[in-house]
C-alpha positions in Angstrom: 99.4 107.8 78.3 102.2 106.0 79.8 102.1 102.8 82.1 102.6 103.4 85.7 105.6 102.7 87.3 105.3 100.4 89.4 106.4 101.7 92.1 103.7 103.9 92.0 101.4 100.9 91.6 102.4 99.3 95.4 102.3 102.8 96.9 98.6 103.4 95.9 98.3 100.1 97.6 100.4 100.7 100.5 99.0 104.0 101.0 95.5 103.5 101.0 93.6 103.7 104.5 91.2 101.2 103.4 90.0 97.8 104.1 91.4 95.0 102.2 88.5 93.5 100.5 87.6 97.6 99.5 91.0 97.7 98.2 90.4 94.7 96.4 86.8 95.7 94.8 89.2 99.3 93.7 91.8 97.3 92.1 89.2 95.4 90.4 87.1 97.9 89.5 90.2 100.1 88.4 91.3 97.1 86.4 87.9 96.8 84.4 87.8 100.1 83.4 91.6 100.1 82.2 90.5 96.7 79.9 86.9 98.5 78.9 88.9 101.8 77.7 91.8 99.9 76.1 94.4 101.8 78.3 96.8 101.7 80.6 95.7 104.3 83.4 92.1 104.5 85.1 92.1 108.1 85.6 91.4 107.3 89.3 95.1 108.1 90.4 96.2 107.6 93.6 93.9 104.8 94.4 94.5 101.1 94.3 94.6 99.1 90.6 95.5 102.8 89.2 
């Protein structure tokens, strides 16, 4: 799969209704799984770190 533009990137961010720090523990958690499954996409689109 192909990396994520990133504009896409800042407007999961920007378009999230959610807290910071819940955004943060989504980028995070969206991040971990990207490094565990040696790719460049989560799956989870739409939501922060994806």
């Amino acid at each position: 799969m192909n990396r994520p533009h990133p504009r896409h990137v800042v407007g999961n961010w920007r378009n999230s209704d959610l807290p910071f720090l819940e955004k943060l523990a989504l980028v995070a958690k969206n991040n971990a799984i990207k490094l565990k499954n040696r790719s460049d996409c989560c799956g989870n689109h739409g939501e922060p770190g994806c």
